[in-house]
Every structure is written in C-alpha cells, then in structure tokens.
C-alpha positions as a Markdown table, in Angstrom:
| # | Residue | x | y | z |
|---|---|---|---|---|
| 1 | Unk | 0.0 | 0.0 | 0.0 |
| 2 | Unk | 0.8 | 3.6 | -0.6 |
| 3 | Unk | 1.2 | 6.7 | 1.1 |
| 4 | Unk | 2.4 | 10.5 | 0.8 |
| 5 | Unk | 5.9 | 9.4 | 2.3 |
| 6 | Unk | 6.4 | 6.1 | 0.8 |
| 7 | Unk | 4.8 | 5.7 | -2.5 |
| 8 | Unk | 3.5 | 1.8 | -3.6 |
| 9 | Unk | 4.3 | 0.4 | -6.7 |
| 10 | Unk | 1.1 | 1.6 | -8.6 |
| 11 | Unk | 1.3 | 5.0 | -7.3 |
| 12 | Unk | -0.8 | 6.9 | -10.1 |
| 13 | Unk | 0.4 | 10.4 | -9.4 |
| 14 | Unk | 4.6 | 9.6 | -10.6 |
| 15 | Unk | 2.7 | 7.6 | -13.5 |
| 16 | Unk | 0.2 | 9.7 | -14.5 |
| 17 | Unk | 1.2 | 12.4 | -17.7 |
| 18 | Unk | 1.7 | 15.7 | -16.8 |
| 19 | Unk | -1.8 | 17.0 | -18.1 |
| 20 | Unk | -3.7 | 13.9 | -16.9 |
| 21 | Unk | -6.5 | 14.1 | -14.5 |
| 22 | Unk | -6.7 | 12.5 | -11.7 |
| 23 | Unk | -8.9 | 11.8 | -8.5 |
| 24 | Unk | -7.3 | 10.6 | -5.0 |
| 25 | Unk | -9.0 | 9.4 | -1.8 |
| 26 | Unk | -7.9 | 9.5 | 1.5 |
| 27 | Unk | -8.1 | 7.4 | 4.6 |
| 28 | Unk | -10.1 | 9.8 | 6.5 |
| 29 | Unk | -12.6 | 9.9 | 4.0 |
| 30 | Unk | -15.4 | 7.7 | 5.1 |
| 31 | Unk | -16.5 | 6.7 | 1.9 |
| 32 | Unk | -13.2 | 5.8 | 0.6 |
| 33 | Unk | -13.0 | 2.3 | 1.4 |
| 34 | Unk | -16.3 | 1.8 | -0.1 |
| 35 | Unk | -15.1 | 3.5 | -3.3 |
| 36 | Unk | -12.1 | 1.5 | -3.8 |
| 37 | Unk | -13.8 | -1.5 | -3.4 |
| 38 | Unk | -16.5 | -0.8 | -6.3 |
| 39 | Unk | -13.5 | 0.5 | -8.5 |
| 40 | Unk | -11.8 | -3.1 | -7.1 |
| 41 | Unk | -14.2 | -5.0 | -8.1 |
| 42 | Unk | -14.8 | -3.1 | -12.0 |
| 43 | Unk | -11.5 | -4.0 | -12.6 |
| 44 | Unk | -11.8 | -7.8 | -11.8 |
| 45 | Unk | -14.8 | -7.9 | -13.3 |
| 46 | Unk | -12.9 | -6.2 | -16.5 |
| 47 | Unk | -9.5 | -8.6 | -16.1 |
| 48 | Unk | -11.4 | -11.4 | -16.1 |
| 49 | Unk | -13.6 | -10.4 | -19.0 |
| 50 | Unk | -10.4 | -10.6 | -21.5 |
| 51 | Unk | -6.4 | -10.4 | -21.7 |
| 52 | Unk | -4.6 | -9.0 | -19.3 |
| 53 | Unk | -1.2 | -8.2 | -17.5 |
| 54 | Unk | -0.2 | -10.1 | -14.3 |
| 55 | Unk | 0.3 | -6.4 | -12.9 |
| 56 | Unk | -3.3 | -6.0 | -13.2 |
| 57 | Unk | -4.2 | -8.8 | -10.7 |
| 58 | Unk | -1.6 | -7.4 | -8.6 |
| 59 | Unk | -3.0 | -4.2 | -8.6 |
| 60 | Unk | -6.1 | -5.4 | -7.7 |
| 61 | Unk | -5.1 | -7.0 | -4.5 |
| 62 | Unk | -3.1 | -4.2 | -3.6 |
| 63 | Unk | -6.5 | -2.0 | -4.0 |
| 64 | Unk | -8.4 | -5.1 | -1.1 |
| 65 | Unk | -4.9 | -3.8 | 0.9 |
| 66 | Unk | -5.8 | -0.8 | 0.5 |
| 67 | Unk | -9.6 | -1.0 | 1.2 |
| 68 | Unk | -8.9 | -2.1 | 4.7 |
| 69 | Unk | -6.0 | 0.3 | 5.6 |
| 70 | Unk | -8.5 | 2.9 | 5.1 |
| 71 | Unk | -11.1 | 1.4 | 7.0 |
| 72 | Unk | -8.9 | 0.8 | 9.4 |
| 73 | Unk | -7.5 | 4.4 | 9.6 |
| 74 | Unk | -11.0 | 5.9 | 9.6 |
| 75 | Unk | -12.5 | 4.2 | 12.2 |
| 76 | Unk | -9.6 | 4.4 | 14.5 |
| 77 | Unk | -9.9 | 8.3 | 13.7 |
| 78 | Unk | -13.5 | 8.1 | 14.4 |
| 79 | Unk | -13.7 | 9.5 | 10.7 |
| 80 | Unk | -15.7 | 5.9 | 9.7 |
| 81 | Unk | -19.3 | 6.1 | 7.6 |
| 82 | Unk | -21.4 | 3.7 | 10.3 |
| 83 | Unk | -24.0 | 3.8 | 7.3 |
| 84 | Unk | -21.9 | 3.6 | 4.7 |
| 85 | Unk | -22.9 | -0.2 | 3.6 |
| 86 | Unk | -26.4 | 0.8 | 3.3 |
| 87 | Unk | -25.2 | 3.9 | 1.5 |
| 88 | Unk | -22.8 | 2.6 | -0.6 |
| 89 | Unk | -25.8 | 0.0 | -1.6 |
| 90 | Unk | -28.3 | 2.8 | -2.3 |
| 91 | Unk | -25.7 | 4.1 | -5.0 |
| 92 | Unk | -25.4 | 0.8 | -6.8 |
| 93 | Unk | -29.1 | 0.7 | -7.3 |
| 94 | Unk | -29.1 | 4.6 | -8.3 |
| 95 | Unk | -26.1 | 3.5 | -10.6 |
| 96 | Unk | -28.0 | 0.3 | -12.0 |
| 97 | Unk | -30.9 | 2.8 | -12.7 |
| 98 | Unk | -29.4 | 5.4 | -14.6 |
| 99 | Unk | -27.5 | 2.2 | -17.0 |
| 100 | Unk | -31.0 | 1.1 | -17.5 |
| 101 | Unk | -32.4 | 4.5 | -18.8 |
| 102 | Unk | -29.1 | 5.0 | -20.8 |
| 103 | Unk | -29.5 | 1.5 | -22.2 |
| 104 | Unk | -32.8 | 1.6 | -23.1 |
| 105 | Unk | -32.9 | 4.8 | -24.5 |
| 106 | Unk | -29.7 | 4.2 | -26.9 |
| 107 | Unk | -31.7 | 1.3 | -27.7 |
| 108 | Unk | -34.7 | 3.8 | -28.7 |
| 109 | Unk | -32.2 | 5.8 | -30.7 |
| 110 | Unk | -31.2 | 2.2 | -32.9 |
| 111 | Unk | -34.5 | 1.5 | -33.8 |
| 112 | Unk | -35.1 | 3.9 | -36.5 |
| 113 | Unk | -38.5 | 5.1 | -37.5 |
C-alpha cells in the first residue's frame, strides 16, 4: 500500500502524464474504502472479461490492501461512515438505474422510424 511518504508500486500520481486528470482518496474519507472497493471489483470484473497483465491482478489486490487500511485508519480516527454499507448499496441501485435509462434509450435511438 501507498502513502504521501512512501509511495507503492502503482502509485498513479509519478505515472500519471503531466496533463492527466486525476482523482485521490484518503483514509479519512469515510466513503473511501467503499469506493475503492467498487473500482476493485470493475476491474476484476474487466481482467477477467479478456487479456490482461499479471500487474493487473496485482494491482487489484493491492486495491483489497488498500480498502482495509483505510477502513482501518477511519475508524480508528473516528472518521468511519457507520452507514456507509447501506449507503454505498443505495448508489449501486441509483447507478443500475441510470444504466438502465441509458441503455434503453440508446436502444430507442437504434430502432429507426
């Protein structure tokens, strides 16, 4: 796992190009763990689904690493979300509907007249 005074392997910020965006979370953010879960579990979903690298498996599992350290330093900084399962499970369901309306209406848009 990474931090601000020792970098991990798949730190994104020496990586990234100089006019890439990017987005970081921190421990204390009680939805982070949450988050990197989700993203976590995209990219298994996405390795899985075709070729990949061995570093992206290993990146994965550093992510799980990851997910609990910042549990772990939220709670302990009494920065934790105690609702943020039923939260974080609200979201998916917003998510799921918002894919559904996108699907169906680029499926309207295919359908000609």
């Amino acid at each position: 796992m990474g931090t601000k005074q020792n970098p991990g392997k798949f730190d994104c910020y020496a990586r990234a190009a100089p006019d890439e965006p990017y987005f970081v979370l921190l421990g204390r953010d009680p939805m982070a763990a949450l988050t990197v879960a989700i993203w976590r579990k995209l990219r298994d979903v996405r390795r899985r689904a075709g070729p990949h690298k061995v570093e992206d498996a290993e990146q994965i599992d550093e992510a799980e690493a990851v997910m609990r350290d910042m549990e772990i330093y939220a709670r302990d900084r009494g920065k934790d979300e105690p609702r943020a399962q039923e939260i974080f499970e609200d979201t998916i369901l917003d998510c799921a509907d918002v894919i559904r309306a996108r699907r169906r209406a680029a499926n309207a848009g295919d359908a000609g007249p």
